[in-house]
N, CA, C and O atoms as CSV, one atom per row, in Angstrom:
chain,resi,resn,atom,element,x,y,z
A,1,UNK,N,N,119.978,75.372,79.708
A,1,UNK,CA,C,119.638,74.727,80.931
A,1,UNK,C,C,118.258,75.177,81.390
A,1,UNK,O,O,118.070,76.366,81.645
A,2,UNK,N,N,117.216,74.215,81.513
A,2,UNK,CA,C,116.201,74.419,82.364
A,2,UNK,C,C,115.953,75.102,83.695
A,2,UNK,O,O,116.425,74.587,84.709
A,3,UNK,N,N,115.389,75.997,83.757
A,3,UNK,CA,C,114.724,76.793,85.316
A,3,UNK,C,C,114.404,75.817,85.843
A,3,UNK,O,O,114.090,74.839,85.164
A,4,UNK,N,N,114.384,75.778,87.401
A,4,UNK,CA,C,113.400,74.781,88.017
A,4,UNK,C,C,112.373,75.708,88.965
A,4,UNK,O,O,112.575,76.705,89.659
A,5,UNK,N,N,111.721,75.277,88.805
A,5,UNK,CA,C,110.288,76.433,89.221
A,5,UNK,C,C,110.573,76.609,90.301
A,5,UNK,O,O,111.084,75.739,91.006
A,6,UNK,N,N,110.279,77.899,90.715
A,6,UNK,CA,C,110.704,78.622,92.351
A,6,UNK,C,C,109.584,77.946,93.230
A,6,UNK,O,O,108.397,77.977,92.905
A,7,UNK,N,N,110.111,77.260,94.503
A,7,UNK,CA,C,108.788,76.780,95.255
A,7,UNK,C,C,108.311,78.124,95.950
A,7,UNK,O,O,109.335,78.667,96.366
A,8,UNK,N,N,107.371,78.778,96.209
A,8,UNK,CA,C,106.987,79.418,97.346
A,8,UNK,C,C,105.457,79.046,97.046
A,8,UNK,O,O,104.940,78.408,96.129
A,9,UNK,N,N,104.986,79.626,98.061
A,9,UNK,CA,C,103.371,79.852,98.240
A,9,UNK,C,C,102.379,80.731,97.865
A,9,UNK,O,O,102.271,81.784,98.493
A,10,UNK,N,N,101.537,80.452,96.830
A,10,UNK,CA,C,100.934,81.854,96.446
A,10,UNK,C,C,100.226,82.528,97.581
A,10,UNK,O,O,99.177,82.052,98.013
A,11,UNK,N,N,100.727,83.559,98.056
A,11,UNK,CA,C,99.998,84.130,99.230
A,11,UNK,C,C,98.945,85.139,98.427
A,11,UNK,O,O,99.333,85.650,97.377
A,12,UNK,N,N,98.035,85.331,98.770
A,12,UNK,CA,C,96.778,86.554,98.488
A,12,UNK,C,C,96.072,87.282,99.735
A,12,UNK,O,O,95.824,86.620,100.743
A,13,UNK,N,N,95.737,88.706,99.662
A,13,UNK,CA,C,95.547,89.010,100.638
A,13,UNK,C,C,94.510,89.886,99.774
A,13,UNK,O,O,94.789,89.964,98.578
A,14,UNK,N,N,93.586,90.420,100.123
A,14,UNK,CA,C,92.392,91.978,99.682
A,14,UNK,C,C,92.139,92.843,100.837
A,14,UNK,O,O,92.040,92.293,101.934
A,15,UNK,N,N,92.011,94.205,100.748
A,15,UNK,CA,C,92.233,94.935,101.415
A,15,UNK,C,C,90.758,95.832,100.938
A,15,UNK,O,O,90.584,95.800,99.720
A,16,UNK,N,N,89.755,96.567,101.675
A,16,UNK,CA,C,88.875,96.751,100.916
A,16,UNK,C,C,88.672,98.157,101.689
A,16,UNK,O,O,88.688,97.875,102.887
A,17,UNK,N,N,88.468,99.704,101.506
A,17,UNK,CA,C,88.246,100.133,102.480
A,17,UNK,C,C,86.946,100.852,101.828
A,17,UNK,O,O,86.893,101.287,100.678
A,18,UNK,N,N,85.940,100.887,102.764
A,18,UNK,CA,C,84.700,101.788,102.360
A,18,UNK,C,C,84.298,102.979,102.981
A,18,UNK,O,O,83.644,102.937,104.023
A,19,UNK,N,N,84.725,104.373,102.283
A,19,UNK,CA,C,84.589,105.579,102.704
A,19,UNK,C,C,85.131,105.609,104.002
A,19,UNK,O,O,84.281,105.968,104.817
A,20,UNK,N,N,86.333,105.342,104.545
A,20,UNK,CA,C,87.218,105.584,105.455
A,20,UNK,C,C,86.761,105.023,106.693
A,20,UNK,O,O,87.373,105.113,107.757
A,21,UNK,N,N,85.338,104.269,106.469
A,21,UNK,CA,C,84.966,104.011,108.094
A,21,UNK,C,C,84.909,102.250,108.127
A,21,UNK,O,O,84.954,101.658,109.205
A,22,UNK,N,N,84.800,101.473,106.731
A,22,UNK,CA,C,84.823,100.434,107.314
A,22,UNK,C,C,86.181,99.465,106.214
A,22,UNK,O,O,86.729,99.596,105.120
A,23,UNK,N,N,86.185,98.859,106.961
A,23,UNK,CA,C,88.045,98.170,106.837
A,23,UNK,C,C,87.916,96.426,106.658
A,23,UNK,O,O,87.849,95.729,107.670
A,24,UNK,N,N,87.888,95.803,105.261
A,24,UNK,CA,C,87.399,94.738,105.449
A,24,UNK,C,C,89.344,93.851,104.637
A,24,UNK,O,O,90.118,94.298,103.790
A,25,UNK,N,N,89.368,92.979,105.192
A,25,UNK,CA,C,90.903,92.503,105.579
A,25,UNK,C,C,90.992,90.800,105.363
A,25,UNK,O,O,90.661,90.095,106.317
A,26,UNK,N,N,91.403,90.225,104.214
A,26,UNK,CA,C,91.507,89.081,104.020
A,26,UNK,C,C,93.208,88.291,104.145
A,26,UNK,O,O,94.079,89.160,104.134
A,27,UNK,N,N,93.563,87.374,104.216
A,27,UNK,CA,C,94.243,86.745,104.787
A,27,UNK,C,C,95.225,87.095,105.903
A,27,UNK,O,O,96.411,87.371,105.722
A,28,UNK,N,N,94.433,87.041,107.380
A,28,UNK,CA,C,94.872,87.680,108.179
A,28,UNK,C,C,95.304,86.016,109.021
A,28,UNK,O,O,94.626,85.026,108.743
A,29,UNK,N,N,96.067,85.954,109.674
A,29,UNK,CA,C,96.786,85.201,110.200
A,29,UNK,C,C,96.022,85.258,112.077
A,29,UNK,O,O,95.142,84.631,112.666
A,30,UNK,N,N,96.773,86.136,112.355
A,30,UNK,CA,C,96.534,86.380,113.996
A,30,UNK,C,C,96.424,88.060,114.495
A,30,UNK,O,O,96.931,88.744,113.606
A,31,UNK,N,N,96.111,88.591,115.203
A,31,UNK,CA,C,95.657,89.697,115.506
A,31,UNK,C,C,97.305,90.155,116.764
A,31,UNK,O,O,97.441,89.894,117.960
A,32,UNK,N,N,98.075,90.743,115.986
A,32,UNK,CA,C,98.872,90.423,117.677
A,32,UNK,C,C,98.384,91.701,118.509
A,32,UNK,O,O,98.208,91.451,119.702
A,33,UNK,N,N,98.108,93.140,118.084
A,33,UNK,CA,C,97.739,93.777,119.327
A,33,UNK,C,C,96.114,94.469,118.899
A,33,UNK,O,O,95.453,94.150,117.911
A,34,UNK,N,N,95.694,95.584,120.059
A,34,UNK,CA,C,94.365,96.246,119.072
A,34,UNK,C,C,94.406,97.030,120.289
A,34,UNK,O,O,94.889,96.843,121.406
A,35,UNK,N,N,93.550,98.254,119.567
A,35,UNK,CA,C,93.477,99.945,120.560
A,35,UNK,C,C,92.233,100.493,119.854
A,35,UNK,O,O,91.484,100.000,119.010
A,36,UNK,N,N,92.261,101.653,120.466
A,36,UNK,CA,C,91.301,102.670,119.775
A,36,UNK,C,C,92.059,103.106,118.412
A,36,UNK,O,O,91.698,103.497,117.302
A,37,UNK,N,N,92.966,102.912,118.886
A,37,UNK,CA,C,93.926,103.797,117.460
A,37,UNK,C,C,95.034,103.015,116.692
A,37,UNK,O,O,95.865,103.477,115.911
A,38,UNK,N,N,94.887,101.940,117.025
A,38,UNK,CA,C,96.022,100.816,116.019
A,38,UNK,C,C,95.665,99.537,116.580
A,38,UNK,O,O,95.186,99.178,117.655
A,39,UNK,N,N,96.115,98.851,115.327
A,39,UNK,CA,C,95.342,97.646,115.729
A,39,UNK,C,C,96.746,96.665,114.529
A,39,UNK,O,O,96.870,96.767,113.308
A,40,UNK,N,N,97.311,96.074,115.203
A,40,UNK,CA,C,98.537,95.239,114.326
A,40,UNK,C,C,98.258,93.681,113.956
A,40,UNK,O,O,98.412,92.847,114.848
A,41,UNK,N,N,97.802,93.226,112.503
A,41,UNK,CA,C,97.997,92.476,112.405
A,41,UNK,C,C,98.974,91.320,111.950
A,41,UNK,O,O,99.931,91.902,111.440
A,42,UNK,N,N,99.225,89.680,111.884
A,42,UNK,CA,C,100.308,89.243,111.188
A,42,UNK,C,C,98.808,88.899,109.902
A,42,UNK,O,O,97.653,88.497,110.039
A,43,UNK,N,N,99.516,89.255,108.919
A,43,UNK,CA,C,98.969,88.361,107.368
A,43,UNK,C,C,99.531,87.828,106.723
A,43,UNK,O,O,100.665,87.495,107.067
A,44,UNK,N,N,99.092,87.525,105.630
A,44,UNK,CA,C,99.977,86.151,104.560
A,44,UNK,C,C,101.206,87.005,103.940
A,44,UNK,O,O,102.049,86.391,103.286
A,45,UNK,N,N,101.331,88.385,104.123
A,45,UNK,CA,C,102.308,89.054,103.418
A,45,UNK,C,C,103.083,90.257,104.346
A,45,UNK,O,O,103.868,91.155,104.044
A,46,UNK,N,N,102.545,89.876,105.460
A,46,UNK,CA,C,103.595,90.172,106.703
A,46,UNK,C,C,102.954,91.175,107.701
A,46,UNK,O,O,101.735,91.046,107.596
A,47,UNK,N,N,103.217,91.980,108.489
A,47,UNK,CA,C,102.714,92.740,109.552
A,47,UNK,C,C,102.023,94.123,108.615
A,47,UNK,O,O,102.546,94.776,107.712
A,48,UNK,N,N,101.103,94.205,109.037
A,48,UNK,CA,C,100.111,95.436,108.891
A,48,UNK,C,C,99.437,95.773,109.864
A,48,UNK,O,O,98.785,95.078,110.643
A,49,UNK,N,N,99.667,97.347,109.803
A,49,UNK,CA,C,99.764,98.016,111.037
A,49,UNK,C,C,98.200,99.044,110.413
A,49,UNK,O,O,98.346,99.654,109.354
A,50,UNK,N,N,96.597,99.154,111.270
A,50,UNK,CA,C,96.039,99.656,111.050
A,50,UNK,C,C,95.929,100.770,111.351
A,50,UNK,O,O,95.516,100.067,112.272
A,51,UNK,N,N,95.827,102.218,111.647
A,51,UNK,CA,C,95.650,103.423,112.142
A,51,UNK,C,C,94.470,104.155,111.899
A,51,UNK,O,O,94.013,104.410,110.785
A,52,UNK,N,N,93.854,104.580,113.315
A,52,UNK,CA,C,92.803,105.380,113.150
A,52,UNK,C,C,92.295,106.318,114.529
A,52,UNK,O,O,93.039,106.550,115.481
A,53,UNK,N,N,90.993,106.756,114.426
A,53,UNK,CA,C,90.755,107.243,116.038
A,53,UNK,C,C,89.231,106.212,116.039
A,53,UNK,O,O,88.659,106.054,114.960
A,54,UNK,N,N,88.820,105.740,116.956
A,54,UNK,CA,C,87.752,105.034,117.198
A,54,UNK,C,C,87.395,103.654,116.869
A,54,UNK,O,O,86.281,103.134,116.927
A,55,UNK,N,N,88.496,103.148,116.519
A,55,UNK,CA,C,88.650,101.561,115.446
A,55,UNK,C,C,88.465,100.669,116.277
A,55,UNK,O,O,89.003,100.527,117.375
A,56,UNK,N,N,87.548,99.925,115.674
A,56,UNK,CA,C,87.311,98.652,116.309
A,56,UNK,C,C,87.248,97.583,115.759
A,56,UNK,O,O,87.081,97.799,114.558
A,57,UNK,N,N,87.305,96.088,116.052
A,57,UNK,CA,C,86.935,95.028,115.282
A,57,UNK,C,C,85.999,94.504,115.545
A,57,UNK,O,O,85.956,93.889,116.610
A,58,UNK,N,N,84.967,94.536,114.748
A,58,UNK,CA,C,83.699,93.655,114.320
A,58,UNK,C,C,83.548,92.231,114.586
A,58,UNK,O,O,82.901,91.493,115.329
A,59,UNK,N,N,84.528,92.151,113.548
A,59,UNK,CA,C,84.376,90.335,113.017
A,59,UNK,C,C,85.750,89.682,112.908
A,59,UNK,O,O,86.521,90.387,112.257
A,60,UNK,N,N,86.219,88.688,113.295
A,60,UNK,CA,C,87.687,88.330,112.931
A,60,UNK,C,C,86.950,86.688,112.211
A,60,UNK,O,O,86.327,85.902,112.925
A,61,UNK,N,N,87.086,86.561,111.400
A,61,UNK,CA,C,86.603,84.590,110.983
A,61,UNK,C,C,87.819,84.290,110.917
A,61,UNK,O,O,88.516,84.925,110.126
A,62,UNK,N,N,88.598,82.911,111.983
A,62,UNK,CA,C,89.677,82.557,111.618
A,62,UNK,C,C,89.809,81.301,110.687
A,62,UNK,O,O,90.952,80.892,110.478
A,63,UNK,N,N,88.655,80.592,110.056
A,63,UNK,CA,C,88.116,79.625,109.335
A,63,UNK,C,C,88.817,80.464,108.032
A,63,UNK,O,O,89.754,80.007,107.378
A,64,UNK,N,N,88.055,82.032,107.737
A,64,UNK,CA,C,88.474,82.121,106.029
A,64,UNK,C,C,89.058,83.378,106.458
A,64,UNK,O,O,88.621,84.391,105.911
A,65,UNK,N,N,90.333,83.550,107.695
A,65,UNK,CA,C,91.004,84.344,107.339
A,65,UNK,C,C,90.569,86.031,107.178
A,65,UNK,O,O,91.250,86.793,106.491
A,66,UNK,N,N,89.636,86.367,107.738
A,66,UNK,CA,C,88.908,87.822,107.254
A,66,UNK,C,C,88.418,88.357,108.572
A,66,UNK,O,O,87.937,87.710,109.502
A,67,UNK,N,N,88.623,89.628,108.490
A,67,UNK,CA,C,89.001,90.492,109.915
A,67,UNK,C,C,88.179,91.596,108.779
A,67,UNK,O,O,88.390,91.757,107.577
A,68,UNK,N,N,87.130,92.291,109.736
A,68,UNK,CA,C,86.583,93.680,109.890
A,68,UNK,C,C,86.491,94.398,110.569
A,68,UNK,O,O,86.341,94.009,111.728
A,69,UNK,N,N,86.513,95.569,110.369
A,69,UNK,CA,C,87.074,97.100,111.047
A,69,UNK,C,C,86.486,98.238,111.065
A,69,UNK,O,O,86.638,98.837,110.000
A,70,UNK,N,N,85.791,98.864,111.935
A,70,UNK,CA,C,85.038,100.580,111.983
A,70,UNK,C,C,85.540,101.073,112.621
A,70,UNK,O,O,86.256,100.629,113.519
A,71,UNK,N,N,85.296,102.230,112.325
A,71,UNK,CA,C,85.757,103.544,112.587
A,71,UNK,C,C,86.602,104.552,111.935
A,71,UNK,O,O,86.444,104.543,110.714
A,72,UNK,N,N,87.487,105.457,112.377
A,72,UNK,CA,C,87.477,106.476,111.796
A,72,UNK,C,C,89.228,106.148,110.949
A,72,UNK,O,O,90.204,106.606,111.543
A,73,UNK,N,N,89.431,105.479,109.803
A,73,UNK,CA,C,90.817,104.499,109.292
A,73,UNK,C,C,91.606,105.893,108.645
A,73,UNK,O,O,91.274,106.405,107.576
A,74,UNK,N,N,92.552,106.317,109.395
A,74,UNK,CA,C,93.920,107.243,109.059
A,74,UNK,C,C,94.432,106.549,107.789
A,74,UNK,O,O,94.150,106.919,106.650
A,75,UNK,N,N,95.547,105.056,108.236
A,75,UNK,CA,C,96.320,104.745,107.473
A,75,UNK,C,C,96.563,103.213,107.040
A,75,UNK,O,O,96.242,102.620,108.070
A,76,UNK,N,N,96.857,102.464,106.325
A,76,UNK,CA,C,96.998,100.803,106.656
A,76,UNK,C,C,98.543,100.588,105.732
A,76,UNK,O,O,98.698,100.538,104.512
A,77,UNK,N,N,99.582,100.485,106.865
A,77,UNK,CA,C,100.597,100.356,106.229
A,77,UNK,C,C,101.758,98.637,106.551
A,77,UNK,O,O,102.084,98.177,107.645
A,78,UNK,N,N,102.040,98.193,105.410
A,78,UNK,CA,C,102.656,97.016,105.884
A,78,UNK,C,C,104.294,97.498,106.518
A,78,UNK,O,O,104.823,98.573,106.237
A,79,UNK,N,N,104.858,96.526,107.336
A,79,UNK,CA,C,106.313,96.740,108.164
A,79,UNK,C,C,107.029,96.424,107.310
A,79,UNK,O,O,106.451,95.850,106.387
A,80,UNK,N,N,108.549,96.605,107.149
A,80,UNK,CA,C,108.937,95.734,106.281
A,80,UNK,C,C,110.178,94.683,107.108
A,80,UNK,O,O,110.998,94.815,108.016
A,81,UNK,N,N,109.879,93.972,106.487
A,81,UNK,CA,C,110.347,92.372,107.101
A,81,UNK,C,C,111.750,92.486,107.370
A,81,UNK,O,O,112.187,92.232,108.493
A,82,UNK,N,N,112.487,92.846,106.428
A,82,UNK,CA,C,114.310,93.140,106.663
A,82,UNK,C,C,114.090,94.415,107.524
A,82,UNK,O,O,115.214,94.877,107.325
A,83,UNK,N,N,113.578,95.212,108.222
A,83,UNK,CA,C,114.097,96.305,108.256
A,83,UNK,C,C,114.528,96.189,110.128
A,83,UNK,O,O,113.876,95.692,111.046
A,84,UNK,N,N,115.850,96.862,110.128
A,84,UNK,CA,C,116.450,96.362,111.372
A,84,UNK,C,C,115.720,96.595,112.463
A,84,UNK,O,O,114.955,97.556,112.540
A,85,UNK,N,N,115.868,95.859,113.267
A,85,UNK,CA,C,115.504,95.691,114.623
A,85,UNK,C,C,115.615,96.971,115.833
A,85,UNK,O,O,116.671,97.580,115.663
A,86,UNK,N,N,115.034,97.368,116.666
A,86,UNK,CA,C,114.759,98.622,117.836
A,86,UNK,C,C,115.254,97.874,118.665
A,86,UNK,O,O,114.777,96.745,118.776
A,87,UNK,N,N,116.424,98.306,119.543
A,87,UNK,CA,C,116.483,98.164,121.439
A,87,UNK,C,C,115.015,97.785,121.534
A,87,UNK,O,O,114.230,98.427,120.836
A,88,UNK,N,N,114.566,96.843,122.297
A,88,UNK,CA,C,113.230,96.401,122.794
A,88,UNK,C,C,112.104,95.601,121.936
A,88,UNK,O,O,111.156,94.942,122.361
A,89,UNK,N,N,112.609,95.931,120.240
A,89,UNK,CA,C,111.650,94.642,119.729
A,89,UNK,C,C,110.793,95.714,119.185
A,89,UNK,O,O,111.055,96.899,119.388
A,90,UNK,N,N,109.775,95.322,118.499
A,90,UNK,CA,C,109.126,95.891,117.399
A,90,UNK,C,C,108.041,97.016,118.050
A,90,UNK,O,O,107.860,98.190,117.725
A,91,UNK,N,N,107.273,96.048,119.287
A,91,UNK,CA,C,106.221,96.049,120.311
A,91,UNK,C,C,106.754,97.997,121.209
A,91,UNK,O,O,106.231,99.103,121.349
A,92,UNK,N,N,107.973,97.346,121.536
A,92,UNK,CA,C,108.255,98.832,122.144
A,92,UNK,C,C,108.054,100.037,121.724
A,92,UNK,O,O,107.359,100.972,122.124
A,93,UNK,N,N,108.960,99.837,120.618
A,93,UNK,CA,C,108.876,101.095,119.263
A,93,UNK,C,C,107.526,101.735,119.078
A,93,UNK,O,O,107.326,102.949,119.097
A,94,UNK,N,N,106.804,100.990,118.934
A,94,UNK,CA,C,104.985,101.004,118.666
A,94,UNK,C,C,103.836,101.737,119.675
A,94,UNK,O,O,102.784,102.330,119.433
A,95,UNK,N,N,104.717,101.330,121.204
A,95,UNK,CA,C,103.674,101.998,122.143
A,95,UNK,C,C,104.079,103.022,122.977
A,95,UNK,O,O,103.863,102.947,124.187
A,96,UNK,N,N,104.733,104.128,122.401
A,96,UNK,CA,C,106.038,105.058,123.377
A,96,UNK,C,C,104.588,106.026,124.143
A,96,UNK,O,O,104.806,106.906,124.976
């Protein structure tokens, strides 16, 4: 019996970081929050959460999807999508 080809979407994303200070970020969707010290985006492959001390955004192009970033980049870690839910939603958890 024949497979029938899985539909999904090829999502692509690049992540580029240069000597810890600048943060260059391709298929970024929407920006939902931003600080000196985290900055959360949605992308084509789900929530990524930036961490640093002094971070800022430069450039967001929402035409091709690409968001840039200075300052001083700790960590860049994605959420994971199944993982259960907090009393208060994701947002709470995030700003104690």
């Amino acid at each position: 019996m024949p497979q029938e080809p899985k539909a999904f979407e090829q999502r692509a994303q690049n992540i580029i970081l240069k000597d810890r200070r600048r943060l260059m970020i391709s298929g970024v969707r929407h920006v939902e929050s931003f600080n000196e010290e985290c900055i959360v985006l949605d992308t084509e492959l789900g929530i990524l959460v930036v961490r640093g001390m002094g971070i800022h955004i430069n450039k967001l192009n929402v035409e091709t999807s690409e968001l840039d970033v200075e300052g001083d980049i700790c960590a860049c870690e994605y959420l994971e999508s199944g993982a259960p839910q907090r009393k208060g939603g994701f947002f709470s958890g995030l700003f104690r």
